[in-house]
BAKEKOL-430736 format. One line per 5 residues: number of its first residue (from 1); their letters; for each residue x, y, z of C-alpha. Coordinates in Angstrom, 2 decimals, decimal comma. Each point is the difference from the previous one (the first is absolute). Example, Ala and Ser with C-alpha at 12.3 -4.5 7.8 and 13.67 -1.06 7.14 Angstrom:
1) as) 12,30 -4,50 7,80 ~ 1,37 3,44 -0,66 .
END
This chain:
1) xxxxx) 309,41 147,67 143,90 ~ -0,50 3,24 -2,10 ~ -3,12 -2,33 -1,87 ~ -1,72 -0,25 3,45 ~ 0,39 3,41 1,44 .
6) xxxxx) -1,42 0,93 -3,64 ~ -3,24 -2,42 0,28 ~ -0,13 1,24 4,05 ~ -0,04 3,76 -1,01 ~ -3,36 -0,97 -2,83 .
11) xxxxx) -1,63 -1,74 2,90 ~ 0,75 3,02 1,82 ~ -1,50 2,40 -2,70 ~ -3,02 -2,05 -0,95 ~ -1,37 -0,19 3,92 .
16) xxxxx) 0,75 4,07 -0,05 ~ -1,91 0,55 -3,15 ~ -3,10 -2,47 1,66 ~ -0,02 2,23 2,58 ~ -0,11 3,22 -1,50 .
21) xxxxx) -3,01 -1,21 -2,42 ~ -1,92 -1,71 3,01 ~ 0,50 3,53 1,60 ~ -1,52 1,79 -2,91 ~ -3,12 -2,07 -0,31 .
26) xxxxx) -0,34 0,39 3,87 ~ -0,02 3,40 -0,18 ~ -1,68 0,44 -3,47 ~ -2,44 -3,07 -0,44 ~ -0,93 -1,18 3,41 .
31) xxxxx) -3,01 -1,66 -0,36 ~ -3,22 1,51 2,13 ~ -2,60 -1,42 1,62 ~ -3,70 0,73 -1,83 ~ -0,88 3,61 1,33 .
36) xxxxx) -4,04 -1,01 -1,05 ~ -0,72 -2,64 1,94 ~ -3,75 -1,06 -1,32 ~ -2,82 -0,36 2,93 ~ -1,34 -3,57 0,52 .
41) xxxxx) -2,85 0,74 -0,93 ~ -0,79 1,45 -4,16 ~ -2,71 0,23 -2,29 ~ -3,71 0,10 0,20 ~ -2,13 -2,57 1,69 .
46) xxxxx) -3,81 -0,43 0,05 ~ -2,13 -1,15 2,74 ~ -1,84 -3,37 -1,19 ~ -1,26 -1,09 3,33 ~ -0,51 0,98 3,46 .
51) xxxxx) -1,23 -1,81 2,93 ~ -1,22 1,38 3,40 ~ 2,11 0,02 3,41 ~ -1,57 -0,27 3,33 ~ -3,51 1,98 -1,45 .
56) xxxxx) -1,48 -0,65 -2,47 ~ -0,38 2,53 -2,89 ~ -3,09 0,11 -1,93 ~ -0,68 -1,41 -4,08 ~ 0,56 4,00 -1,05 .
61) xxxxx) 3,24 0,41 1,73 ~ 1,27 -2,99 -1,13 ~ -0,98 1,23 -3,69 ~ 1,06 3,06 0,31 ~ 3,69 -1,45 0,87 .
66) xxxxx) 0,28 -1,88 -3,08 ~ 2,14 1,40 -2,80 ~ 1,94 2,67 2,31 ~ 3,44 0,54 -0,87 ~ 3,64 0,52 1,74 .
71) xxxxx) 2,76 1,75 -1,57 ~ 3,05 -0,26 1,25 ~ 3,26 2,05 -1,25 ~ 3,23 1,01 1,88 ~ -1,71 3,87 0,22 .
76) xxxxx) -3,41 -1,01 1,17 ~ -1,85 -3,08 1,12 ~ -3,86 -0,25 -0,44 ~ -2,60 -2,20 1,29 ~ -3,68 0,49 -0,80 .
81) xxxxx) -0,37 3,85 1,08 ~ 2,50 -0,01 2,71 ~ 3,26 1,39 -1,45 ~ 3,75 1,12 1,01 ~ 3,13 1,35 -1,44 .
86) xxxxx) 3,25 -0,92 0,33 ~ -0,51 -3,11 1,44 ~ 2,45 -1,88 2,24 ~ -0,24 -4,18 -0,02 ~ 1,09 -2,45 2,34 .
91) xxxxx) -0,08 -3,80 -0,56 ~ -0,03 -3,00 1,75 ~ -0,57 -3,84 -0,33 ~ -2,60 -1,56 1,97 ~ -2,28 -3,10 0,62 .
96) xxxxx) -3,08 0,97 -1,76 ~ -2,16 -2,33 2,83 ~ 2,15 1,43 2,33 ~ -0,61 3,65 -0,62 ~ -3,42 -0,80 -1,08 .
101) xxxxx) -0,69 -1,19 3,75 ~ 1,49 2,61 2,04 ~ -0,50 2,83 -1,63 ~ -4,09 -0,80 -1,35 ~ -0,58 -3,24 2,06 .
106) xxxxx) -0,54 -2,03 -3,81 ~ 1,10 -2,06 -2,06 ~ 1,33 -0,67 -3,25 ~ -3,00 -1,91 -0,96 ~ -2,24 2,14 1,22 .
111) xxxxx) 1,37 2,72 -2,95 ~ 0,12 -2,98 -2,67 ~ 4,10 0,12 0,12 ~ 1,81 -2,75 0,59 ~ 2,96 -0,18 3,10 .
116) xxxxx) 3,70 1,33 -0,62 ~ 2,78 2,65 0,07 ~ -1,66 3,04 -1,29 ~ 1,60 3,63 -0,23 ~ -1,28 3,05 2,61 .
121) xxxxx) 0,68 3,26 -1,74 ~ -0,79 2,82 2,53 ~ -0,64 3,67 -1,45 ~ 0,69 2,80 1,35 ~ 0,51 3,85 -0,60 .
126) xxxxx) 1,20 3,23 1,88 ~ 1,11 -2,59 2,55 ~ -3,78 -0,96 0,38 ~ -1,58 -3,51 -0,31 ~ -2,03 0,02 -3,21 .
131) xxxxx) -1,15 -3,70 -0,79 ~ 1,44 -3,68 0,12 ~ -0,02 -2,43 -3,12 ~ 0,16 -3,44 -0,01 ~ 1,88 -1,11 -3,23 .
136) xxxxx) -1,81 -3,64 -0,51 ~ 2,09 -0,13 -3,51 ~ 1,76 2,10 -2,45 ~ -4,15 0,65 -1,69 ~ -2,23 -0,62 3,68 .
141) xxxxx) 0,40 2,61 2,56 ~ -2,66 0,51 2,91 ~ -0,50 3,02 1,81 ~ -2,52 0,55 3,31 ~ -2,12 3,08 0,00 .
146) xxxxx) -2,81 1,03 2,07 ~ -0,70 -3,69 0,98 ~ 0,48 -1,60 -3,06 ~ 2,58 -1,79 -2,32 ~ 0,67 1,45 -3,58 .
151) xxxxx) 1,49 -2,78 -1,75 ~ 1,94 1,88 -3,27 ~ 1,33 -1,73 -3,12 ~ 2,81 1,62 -2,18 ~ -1,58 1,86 -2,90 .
156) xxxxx) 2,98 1,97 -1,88 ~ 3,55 -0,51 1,16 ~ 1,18 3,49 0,80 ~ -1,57 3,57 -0,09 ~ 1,28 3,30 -0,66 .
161) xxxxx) 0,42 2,94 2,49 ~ -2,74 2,01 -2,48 ~ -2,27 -2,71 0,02 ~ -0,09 -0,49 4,16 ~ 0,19 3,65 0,51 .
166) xxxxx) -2,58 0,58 -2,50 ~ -2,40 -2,76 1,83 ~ 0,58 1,56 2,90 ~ -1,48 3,72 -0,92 ~ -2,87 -1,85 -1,67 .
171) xxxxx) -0,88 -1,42 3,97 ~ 0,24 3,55 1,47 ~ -2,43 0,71 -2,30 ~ -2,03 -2,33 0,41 ~ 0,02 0,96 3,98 .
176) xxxxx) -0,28 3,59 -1,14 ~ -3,47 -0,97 -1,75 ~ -1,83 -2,53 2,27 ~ 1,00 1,93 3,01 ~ 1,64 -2,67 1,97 .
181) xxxxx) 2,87 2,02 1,32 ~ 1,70 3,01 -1,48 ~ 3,52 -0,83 -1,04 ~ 1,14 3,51 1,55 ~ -1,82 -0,84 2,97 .
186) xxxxx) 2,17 0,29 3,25 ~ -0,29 -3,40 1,39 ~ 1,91 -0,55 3,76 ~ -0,20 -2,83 2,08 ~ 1,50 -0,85 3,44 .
191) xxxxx) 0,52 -3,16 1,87 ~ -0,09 1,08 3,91 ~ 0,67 -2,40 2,41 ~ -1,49 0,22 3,28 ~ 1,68 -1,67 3,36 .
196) xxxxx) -3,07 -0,04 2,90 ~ 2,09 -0,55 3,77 ~ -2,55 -2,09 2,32 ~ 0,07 -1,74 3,51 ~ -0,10 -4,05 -0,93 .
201) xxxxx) -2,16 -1,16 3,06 ~ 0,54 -3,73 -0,76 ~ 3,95 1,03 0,48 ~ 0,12 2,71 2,18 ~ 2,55 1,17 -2,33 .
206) xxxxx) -0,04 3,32 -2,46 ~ -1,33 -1,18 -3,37 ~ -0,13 1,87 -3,52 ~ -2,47 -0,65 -3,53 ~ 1,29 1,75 -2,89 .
211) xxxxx) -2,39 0,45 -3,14 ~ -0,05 1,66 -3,07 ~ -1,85 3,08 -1,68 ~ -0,19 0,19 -3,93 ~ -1,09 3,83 -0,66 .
216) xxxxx) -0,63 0,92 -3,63 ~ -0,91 3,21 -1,88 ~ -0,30 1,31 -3,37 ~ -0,03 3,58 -0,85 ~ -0,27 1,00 3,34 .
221) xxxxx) -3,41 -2,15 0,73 ~ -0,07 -3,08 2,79 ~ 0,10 -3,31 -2,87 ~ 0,06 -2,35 2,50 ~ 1,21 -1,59 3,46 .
226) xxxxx) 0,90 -2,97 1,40 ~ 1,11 -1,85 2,91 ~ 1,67 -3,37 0,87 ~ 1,79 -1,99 2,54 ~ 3,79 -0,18 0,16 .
231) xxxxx) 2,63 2,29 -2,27 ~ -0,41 0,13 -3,68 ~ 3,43 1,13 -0,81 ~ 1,01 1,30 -3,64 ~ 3,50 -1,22 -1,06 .
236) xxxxx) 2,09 -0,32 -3,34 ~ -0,54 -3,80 0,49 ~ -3,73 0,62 0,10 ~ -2,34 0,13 2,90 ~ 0,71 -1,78 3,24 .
241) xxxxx) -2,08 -0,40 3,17 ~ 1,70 0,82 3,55 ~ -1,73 -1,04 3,13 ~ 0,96 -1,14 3,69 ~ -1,15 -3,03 1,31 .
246) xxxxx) 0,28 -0,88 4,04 ~ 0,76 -3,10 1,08 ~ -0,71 -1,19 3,70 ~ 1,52 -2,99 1,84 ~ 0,47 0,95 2,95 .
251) xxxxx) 1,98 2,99 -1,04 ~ -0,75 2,49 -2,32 ~ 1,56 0,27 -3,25 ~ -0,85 2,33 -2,87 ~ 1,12 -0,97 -4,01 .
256) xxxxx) -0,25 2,71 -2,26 ~ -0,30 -1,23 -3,68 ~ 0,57 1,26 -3,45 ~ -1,08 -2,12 -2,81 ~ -0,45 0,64 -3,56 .
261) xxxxx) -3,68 -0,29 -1,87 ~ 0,38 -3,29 -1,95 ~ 2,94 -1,51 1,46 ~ 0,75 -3,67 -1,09 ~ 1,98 -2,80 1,27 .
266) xxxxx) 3,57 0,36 -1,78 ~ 0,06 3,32 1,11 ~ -1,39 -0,09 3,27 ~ 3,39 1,30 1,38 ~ 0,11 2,94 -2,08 .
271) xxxxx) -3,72 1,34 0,21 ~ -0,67 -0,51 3,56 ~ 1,91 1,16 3,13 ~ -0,98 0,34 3,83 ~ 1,58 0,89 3,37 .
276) xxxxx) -0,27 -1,77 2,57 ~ 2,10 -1,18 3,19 ~ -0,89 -2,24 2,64 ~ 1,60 -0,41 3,33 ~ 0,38 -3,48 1,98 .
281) xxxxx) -1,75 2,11 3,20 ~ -3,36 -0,99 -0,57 ~ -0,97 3,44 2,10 ~ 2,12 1,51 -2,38 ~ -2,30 2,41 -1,97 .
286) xxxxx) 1,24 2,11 -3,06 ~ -2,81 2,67 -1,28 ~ 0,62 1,49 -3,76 ~ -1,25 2,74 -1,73 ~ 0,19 1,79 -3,36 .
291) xxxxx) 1,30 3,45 0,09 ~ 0,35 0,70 -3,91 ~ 0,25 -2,00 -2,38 ~ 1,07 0,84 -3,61 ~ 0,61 -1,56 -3,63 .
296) xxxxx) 3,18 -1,55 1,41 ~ 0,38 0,33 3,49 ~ -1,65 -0,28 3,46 ~ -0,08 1,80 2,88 ~ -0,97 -2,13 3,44 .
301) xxxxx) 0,03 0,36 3,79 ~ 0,62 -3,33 2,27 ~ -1,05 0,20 3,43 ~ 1,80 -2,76 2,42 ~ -2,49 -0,76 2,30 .
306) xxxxx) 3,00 -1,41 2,49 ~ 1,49 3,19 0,70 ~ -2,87 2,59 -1,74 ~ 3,32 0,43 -2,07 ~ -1,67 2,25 -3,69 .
311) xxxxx) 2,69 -0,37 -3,20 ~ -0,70 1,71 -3,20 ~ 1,30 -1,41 -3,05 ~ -0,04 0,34 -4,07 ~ -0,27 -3,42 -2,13 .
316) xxxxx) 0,06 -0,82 -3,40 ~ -3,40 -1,15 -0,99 ~ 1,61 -2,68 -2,27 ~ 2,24 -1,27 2,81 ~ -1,82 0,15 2,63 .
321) xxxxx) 0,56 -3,40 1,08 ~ 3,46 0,92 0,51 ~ -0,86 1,80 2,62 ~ 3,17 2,11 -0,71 ~ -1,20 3,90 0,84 .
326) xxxxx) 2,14 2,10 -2,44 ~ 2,15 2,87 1,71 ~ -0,92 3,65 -1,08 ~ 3,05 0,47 -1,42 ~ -0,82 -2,85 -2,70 .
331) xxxxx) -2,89 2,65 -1,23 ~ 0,94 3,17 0,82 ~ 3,72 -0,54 -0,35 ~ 2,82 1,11 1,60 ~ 0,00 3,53 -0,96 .
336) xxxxx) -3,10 0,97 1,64 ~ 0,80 -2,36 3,02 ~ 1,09 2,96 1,69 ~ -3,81 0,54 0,50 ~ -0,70 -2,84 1,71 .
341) xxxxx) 3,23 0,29 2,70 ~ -1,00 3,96 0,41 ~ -3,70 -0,63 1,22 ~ 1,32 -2,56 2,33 ~ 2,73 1,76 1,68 .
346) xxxxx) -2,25 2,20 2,05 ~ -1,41 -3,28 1,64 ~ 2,60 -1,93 0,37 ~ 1,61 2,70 1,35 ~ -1,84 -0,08 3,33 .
351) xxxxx) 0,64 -3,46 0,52 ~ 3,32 -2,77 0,28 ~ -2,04 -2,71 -0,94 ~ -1,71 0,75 -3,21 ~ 2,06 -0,98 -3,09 .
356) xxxxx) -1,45 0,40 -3,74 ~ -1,09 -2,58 -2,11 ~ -0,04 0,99 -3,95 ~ -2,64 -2,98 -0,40 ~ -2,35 2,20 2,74 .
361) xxxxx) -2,24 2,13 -2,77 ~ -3,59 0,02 -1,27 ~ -2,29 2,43 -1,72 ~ -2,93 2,19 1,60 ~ -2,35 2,53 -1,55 .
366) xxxxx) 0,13 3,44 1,18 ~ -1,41 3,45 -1,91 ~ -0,91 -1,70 -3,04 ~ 3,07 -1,87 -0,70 ~ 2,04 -3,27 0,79 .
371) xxxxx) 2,96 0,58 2,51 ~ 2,77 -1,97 1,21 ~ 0,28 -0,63 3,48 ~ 2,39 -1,26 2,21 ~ -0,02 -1,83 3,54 .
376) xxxxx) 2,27 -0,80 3,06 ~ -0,67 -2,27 2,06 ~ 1,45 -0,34 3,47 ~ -0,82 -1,84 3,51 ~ -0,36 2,46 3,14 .
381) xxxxx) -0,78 -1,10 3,60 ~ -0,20 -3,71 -1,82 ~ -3,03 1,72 -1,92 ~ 0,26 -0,66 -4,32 ~ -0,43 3,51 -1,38 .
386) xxxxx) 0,31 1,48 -3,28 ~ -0,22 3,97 -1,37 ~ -0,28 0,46 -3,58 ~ 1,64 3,17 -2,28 ~ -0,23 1,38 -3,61 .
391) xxxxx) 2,28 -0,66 -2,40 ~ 0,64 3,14 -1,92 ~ -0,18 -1,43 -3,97 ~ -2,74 -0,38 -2,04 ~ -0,67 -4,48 -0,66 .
396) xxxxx) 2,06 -0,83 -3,62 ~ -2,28 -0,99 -2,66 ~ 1,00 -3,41 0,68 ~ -2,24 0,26 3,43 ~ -2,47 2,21 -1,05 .
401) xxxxx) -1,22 0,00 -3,61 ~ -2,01 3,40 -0,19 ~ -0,77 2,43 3,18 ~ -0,96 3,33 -1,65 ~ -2,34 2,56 1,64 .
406) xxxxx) -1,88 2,24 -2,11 ~ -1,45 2,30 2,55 ~ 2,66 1,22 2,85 ~ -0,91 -1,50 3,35 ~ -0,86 3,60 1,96 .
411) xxxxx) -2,65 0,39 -3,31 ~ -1,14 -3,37 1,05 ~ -0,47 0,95 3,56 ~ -1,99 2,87 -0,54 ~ -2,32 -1,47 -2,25 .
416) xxxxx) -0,49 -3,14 2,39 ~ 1,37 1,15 3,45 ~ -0,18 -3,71 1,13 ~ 2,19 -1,31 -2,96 ~ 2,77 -2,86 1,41 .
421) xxxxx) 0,99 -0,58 -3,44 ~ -0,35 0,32 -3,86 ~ 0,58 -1,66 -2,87 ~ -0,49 1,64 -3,88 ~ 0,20 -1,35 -3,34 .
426) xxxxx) 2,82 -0,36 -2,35 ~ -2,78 1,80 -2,50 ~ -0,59 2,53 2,75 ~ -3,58 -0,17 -0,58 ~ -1,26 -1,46 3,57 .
431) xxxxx) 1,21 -0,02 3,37 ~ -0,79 -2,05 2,93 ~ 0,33 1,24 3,42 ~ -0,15 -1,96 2,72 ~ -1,34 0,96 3,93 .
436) xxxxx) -0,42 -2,12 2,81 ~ -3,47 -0,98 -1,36 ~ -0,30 0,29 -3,48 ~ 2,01 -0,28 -3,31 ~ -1,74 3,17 -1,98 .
441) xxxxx) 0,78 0,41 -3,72 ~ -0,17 2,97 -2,15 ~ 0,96 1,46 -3,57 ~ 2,90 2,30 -0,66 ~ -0,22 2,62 -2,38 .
446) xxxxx) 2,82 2,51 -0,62 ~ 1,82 -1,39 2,80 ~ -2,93 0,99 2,15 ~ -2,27 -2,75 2,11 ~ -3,48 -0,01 -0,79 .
451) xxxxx) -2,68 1,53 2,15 ~ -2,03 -2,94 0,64 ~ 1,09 -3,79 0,32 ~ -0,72 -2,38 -2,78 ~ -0,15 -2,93 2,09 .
456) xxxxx) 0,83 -1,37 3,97 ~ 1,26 -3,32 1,72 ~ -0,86 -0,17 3,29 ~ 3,13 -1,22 2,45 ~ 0,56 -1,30 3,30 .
461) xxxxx) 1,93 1,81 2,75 ~ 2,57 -2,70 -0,15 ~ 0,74 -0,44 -3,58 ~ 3,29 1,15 -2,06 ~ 0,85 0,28 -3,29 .
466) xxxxx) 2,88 -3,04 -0,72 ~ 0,04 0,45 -4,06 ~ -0,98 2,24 -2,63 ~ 0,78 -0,32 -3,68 ~ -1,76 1,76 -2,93 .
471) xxxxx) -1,18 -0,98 -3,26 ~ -0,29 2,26 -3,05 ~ -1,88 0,09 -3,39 ~ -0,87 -3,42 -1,20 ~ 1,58 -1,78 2,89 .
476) xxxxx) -2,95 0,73 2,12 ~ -2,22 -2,31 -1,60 ~ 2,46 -2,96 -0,43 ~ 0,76 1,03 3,77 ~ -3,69 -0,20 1,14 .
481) xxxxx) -0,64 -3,27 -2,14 ~ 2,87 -1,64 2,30 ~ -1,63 1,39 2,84 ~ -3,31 -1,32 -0,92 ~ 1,64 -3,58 -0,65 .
486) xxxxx) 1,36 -0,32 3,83 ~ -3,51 0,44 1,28 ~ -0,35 3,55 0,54 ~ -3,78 1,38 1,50 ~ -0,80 3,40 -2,00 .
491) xxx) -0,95 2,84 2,85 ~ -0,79 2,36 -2,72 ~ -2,79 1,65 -0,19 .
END
């Protein structure tokens, strides 16, 4: 008995001695995940080939391609001259025929590759879309630039931070010298997107076109401007067109769409999204239109044509399918809800029968900035009515990515008297300002607006500004090839 309350008391002692030594190496020698995670993409590569997309680039071009390098290190990435540091990548595993076809309308042949999984590795940089890569193999990558394909083969396995940042002062020199754009130059871009209202005489029914306006300057001096169909709209994921197509069958039904640039098949869910409801009334009609719409979110009114009944609502752009309108309080949260409830008490006040509904937001322009706005709507004398409020809290970033103002809006007004709105550059080197008519642009210098206008877009009475988001530095010109890509007419000069 004493013999096994002995060997009991070491079994006892050995498990309490485990534990104490598992403890220490917990606490002392834990083992960490790798703090320097490498890029996907390292090294320097050299541009052996490069074949033409949908025009045709001439024998000199084609030369001049050949032997261009990309460098890419976790500080900077670099691709012929274009350039950016601290570059963010994002990866993902495709079809090569399928992306191929969707996103150029080729195939693998037609680039002398053969079908199969391949790697996307998406750039970017300041939150800002710099280039895609498609990783053929661990030595082939092609990249598409200004209508062509670079195809790059592995040269040296890895660079050093010197060496990249060293090639990279070399290229602002060499921009310095030939004159093709000075490094320091202040470069701003802006993507405006235009909503036109119209009477649809085929219909009878309201109807709206929405295009977009690419303005670009540099140093203060009109570069260039363009204009195309639908919304070109700038995301993290890269660029995606939004549009709203009408459907008639005997009733009226409007789909508004959001679908990524280069979507392919395994990932049609993911890159494309629409709303759209139909009723089983066949003289059920349900007009849409775009209010706002932002990297991540989209502001729409519906108009029932059964009861003249007009909702507001804010979507996800990625889940728009869902047709699942998010409630303010998901994106302003619960601490500023207060707003919200406050500007609607003084309505609902005068009435039993109005109730509030968080999902019943959207955004407006007023003075220059983006504004929330609120609306009730309520039935009197069997009449559908609605009145709208302001919600007093400025849209989270999460709505609205950048909505500064330069110039103060009375300065504004007494420079243009017939200003409606105004929108300024994150470099605060332009501003537009928009009246009934026109969309005028000037310089800013020393916070002060220019005497004369550097260049004009003429407007209808019935348009509105939907979108506006701003490029800077060397984004512009990656912006306005993208632009240029989807078809764009240049109204400049």
């Amino acid at each position: 008995m004493k013999k096994l309350c002995l060997i009991i008391i070491a079994i006892i002692l050995i498990f309490s001695l485990s534990s104490c030594s598992i403890s220490k190496f917990d606490t002392k020698d834990k083992i960490k995940a790798p703090e320097n995670k490498l890029p996907p993409l390292l090294g320097k590569w050299v541009v052996e080939k490069s074949i033409g997309g949908e025009y045709e680039a001439n024998a000199e071009e084609e030369l001049s391609a050949l032997n261009k390098e990309a460098l890419f290190h976790k500080s900077a990435a670099v691709i012929g001259e274009d350039f950016v540091l601290n570059p963010v990548y994002k990866l993902k595993n495709v079809s090569l025929s399928d992306y191929l076809l969707y996103k150029y309308k080729m195939s693998p042949e037609d680039l002398g590759l053969t079908e199969g999984k391949v790697q996307i590795i998406t750039i970017f940089s300041d939150n800002q879309f710099f280039k895609e890569i498609i990783k053929y193999n661990d030595e082939e990558i092609v990249s598409f630039t200004h209508d062509r394909f670079y195809f790059f083969k592995k040269s040296v396995d890895q660079v050093s931070s010197e060496e990249i940042l060293r090639y990279i002062n070399i290229e602002k020199s060499i921009m310095r010298s030939s004159n093709i754009e000075e490094v320091d130059t202040l470069r701003s871009g802006i993507l405006l997107g235009i909503k036109t209202h119209f009477y649809d005489e085929e219909s009878g029914r309201d109807n709206w076109s929405y295009k977009t306006l690419w303005i670009r300057t540099n140093n203060r001096n009109m570069a260039s401007m363009y204009e195309l169909k639908d919304l070109l709209l700038p995301r993290k994921k890269g660029f995606w067109l939004v549009d709203v197509n009408r459907e008639n069958n005997g009733a009226i039904n409007d789909e508004i769409n959001a679908v990524q640039k280069g979507k392919f098949k395994e990932e049609l869910n993911d890159l494309s999204a629409s709303l759209y409801q139909i009723s089983n009334n066949k003289s059920y009609s349900r007009l849409k239109n775009i209010l706002y719409v932002g990297n991540d979110y989209i502001s729409t009114e519906t108009i029932d044509m059964l009861d003249n009944r007009k909702t507001i609502q804010v979507y996800p752009i990625d889940y728009l399918k869902d047709e699942k309108a998010i409630k303010i309080s998901d994106i302003i949260g619960d601490e500023r809800l207060e707003a919200f409830i406050e500007g609607a008490q003084g309505i609902i006040k005068t009435s039993s029968n109005m109730e509030l509904d968080e999902k019943s937001f959207g955004l407006s322009r007023r003075n220059g900035h983006w504004i929330m706005k609120g609306r009730i709507n309520y039935i009197s004398e069997n009449e559908e009515l609605y009145k709208d409020y302001n919600i007093k809290t400025i849209p989270p970033k999460e709505l609205v990515n950048y909505d500064e103002l330069a110039i103060p809006w009375n300065v504004i007004k007494s420079k243009v008297p017939e200003a409606i709105d105004a929108f300024s550059s994150p470099n605060e080197d332009i501003i537009l300002i928009v009246t009934r008519n026109n969309i005028l642009i000037y310089e800013i210098h020393d916070h002060e607006i220019s005497p004369k206008e550097i260049g004009k877009v003429k407007l209808n009475s019935s348009d509105s500004i939907v979108m506006a988001e701003w490029a800077a530095g060397r984004y512009t010109m990656i912006w306005e090839e993208e632009v240029i890509k989807n078809g764009a007419e240049s109204i400049y000069p």
